[in-house]
C-alpha positions in Angstrom: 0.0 0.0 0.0 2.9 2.8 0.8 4.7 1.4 -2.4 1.5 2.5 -4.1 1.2 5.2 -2.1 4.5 6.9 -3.3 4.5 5.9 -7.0 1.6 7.6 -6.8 2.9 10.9 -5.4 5.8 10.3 -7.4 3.5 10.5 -10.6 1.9 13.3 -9.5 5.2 15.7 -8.3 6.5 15.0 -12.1 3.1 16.7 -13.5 3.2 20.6 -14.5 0.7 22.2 -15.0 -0.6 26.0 -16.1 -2.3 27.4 -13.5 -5.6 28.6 -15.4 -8.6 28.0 -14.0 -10.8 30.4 -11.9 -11.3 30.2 -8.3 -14.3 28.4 -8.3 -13.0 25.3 -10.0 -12.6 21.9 -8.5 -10.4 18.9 -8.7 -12.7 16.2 -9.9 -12.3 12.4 -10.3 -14.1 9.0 -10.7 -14.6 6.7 -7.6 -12.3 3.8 -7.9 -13.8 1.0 -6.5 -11.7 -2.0 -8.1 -11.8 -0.9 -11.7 -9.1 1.6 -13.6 -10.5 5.6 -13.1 -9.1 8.2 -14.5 -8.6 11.4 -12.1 -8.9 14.9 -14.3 -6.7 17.3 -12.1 -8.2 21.0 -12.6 -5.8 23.6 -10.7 -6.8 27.0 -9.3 -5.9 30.1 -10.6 -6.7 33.1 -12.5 -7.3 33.7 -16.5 -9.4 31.0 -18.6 -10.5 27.7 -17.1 -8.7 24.1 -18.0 -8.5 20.6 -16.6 -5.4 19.1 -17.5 -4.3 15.6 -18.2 -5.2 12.6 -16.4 -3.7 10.5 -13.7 -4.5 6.2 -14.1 -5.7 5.2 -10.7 -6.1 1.7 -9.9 -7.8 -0.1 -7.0 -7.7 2.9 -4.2 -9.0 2.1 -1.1 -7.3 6.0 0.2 -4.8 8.1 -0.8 -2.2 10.9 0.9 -2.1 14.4 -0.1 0.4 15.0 -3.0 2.2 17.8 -4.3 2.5 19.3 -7.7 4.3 21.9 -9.3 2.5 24.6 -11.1 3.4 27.4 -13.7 1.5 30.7 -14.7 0.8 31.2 -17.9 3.5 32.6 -20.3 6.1 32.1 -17.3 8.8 30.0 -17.1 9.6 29.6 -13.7 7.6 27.7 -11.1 4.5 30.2 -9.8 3.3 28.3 -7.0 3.3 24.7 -5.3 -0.2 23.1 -4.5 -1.4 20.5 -2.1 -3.7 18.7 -3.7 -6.2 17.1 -0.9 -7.5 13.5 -0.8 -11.2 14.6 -0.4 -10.2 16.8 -3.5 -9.8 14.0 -5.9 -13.4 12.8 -4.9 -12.1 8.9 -4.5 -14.1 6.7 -2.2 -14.1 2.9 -2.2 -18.3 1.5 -2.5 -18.7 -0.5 -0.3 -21.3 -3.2 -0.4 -22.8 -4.2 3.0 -25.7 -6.0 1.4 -28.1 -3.7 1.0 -30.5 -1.6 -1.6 -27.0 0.7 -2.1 -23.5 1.0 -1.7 -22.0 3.1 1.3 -19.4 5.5 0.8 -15.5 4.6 3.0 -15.2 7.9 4.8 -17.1 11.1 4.8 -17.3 14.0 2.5 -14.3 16.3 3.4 -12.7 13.3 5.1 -8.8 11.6 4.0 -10.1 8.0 5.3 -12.6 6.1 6.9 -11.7 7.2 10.6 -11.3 10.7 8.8 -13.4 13.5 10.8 -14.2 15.1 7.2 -15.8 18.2 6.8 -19.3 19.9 8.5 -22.9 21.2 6.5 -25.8 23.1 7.0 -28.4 21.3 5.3 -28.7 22.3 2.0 -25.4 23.7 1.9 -22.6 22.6 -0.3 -19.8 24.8 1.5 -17.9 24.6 4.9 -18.0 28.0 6.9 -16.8 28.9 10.6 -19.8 30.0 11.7 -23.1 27.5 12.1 -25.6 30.1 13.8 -28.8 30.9 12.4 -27.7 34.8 10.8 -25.1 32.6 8.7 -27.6 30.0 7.2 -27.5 30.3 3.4 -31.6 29.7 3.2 -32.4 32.0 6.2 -33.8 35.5 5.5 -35.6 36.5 8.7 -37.3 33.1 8.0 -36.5 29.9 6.3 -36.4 29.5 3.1 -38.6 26.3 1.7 -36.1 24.4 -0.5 -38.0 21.2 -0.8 -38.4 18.4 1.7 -36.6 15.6 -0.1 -33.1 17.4 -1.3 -31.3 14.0 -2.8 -29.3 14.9 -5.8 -30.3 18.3 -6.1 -28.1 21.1 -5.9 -28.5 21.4 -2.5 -27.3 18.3 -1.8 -23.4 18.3 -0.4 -22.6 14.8 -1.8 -24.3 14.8 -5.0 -22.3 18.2 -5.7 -19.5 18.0 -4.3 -18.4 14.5 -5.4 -20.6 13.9 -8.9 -21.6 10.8 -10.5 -24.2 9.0 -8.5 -23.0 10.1 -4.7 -25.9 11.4 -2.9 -27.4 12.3 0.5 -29.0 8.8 2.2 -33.0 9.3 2.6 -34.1 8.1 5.6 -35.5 5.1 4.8 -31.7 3.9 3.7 -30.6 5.3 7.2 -33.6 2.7 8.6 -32.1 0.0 6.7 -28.5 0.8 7.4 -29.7 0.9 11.2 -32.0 -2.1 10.9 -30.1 -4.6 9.2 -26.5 -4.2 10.4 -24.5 -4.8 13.6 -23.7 -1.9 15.5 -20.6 -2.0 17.2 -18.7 1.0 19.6 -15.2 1.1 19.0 -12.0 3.0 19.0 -10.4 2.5 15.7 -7.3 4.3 14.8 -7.8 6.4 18.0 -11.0 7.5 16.9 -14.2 6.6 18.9 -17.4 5.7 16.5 -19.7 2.9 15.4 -18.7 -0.3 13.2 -21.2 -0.9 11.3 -21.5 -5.0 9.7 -23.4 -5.9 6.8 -24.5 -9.5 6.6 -22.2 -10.0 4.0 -19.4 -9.3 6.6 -18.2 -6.0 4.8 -18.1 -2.9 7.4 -17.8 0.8 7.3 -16.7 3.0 10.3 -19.0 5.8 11.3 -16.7 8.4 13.5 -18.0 10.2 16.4 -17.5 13.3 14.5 -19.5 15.7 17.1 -21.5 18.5 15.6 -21.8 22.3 15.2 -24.6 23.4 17.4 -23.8 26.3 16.8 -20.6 25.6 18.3 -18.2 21.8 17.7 -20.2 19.7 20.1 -19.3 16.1 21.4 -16.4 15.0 18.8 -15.4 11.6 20.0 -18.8 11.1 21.9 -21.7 11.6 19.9 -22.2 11.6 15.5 -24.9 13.6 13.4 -25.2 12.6 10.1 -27.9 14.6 7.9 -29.8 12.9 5.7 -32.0 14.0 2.5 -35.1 14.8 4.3 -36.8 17.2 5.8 -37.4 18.0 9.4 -41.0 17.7 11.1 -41.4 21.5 11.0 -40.2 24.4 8.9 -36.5 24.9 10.5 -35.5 21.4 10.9 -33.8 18.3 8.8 -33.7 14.9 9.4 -30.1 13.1 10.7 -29.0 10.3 11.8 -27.8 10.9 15.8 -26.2 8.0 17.6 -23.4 8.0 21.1 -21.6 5.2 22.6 -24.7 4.3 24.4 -27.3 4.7 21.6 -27.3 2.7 18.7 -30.7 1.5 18.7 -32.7 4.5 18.6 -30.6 7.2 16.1 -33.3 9.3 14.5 -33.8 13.1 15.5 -36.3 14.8 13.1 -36.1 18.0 14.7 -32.7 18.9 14.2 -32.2 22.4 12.9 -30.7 23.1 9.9 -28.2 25.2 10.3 -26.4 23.3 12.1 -23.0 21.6 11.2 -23.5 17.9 10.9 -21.3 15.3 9.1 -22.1 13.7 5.6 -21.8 9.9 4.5 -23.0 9.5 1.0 -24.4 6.7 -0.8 -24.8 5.8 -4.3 -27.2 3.1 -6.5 -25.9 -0.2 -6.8 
């Protein structure tokens, strides 16, 4: 796995690229989950917008951040070096735990499975430092309606921000995931979350991530994970909400959306 590891950064470090694109523009690749993807690197930068050649990627289960050189336009001389970020590259092993879809390794924003990853307001496709109510995207002096069901819209974090067929779970895949697996507490790689066991024996790991409330709440103790529905009333979502001493109950339907909770996607089998 390191060998791999460094023949891929290897790869990567003897890439140059022009730095053309403008701010907004994201590196974007295919989820490798046993077959050959190809991952089109875009880099940041200023002037008109490219994505430059591809990098073969093989059989990934997770990869380390990698560094590439980049030149400016019409200069010679090396601009800039970027750090190009695992949750970047949008790779995430599918993993199969027998059930109606395929669960994502590690959370969006995340560098592996016992990864952290990132925090969203529901509806939101962008991190931000501050999860209070005045800094919600769809809040105007009252909330904004932007459906109840949000999967694979563009207010969906997973669907937009990784492509292909990621997506926000809906809660009845939450009810399956929580119904027909074994729940187990652990500490895995120092990190404190749930186990979760298909019947086929495959697993993902579900970190205790904590949550913004508005403030980080409970990392290493509790994990929120939004899903694509709606709340019971107008300024709440649906998530999934589990601790070490609650695996059996995990719904909250009242959970407001503003808040920063973390995102495990799935996608069709």
């Amino acid at each position: 796995m390191f060998k791999r590891y460094l023949s891929l950064i290897s790869l990567l470090l003897g890439i140059y690229f022009c730095i053309s694109c403008n701010n907004n523009e994201r590196i974007k690749g295919l989820s490798a989950d046993g077959d050959t993807s190809n991952v089109a690197v875009a880099t940041e930068g200023s002037k008109k917008a490219t994505t430059e050649p591809v990098v073969p990627v093989a059989n990934i289960d997770s990869i380390v951040s990698a560094r590439v050189k980049a030149y400016q336009d019409s200069i010679d001389a090396v601009a800039a070096e970027r750090e190009l970020s695992v949750n970047s590259i949008y790779i995430s092993k599918k993993v199969d735990l027998g059930l109606s879809v395929y669960w994502a390794e590690f959370n969006v924003g995340a560098f592996s499975p016992e990864g952290y990853g990132d925090y969203y307001s529901w509806g939101e496709t962008a991190t931000k430092s501050n999860y209070s109510q005045k800094y919600y995207q769809y809040w105007d002096g009252s909330y904004i309606d932007i459906g109840h069901s949000i999967g694979a819209t563009q207010y969906d974090v997973a669907h937009t921000n990784w492509g292909d067929s990621w997506r926000l779970p809906t809660k009845a895949e939450f009810r399956e995931l929580i119904d027909n697996c074994t729940w187990t507490w652990t500490t895995y790689k120092g990190i404190n979350g749930y186990k979760v066991t298909g019947s086929n024996g495959n697993s993902i790991f579900l970190p205790a991530a904590g949550y913004f409330a508005p403030l980080l709440c409970g990392r290493g103790k509790y994990g929120r994970y939004w899903c694509e529905t709606g709340g019971g009333i107008r300024n709440s979502a649906t998530a999934l909400s589990f601790s070490s001493s609650d695996y059996n109950s995990l719904w909250s339907e009242g959970d407001r959306r503003e808040w920063g909770y973390s995102i495990r996607p799935v996608c069709y089998k």
